[in-house]
C-alpha positions in Angstrom: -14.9 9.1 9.4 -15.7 12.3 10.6 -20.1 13.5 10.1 -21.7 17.1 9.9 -25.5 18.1 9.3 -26.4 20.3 6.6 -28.5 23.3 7.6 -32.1 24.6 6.2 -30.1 27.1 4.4 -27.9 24.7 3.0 -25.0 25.3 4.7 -22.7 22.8 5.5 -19.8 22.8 8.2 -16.4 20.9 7.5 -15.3 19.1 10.7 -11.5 20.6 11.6 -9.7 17.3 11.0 -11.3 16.7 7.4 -10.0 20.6 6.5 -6.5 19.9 8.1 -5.7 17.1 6.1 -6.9 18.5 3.2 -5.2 21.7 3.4 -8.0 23.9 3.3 -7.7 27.2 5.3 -10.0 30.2 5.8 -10.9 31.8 2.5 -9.5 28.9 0.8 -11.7 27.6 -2.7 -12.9 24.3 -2.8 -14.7 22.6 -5.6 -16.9 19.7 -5.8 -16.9 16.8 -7.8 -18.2 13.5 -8.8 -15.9 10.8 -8.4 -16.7 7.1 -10.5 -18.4 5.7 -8.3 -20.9 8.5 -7.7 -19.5 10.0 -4.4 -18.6 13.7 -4.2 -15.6 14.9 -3.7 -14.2 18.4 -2.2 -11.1 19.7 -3.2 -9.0 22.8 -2.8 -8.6 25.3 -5.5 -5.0 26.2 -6.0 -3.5 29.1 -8.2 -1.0 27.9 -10.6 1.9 29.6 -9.4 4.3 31.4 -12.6 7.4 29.5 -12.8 10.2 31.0 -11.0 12.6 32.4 -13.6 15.7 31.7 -11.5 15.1 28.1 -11.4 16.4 28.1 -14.6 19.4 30.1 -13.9 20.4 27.8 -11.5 20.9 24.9 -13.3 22.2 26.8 -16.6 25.7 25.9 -18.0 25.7 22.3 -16.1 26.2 20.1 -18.7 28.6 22.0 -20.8 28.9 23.4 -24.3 28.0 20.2 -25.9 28.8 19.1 -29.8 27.6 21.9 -32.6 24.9 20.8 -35.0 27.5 20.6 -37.7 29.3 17.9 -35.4 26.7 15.9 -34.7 25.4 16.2 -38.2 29.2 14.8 -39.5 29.3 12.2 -36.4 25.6 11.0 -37.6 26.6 11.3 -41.6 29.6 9.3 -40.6 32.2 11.3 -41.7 
């Protein structure tokens, strides 16, 4: 367990350890929040990152051609 006073002004400092672990750099944004059972809890903002467009590319083609719907229609109809 790592402790820390909060100043007059309100400021509190984050022990180096507890930001380590939790990932939290300089000019990082945390938030806080209440947890269940009434203890707050600091986490890290993140930025959704876009999805990269050529993760897609990579994997395109794998699994063949595959049936048209007309065949799987017949092979479901049973004909």
């Amino acid at each position: 367990m790592s402790k820390t006073k909060v100043t007059e002004d309100g400021v509190l400092t984050i022990p180096k350890p507890v930001l380590d672990q939790a990932g939290i750099a300089p000019g990082s944004e945390v938030a806080f929040r209440y947890a269940a059972n009434g203890s707050v809890v600091i986490e890290q903002l993140r930025e959704a990152k876009p999805p990269d467009p050529d993760r897609f590319e990579k994997v395109r083609g794998i699994a063949g051609r595959g049936p048209s719907t007309d065949e799987i229609m017949a092979e479901l109809r049973g004909d």
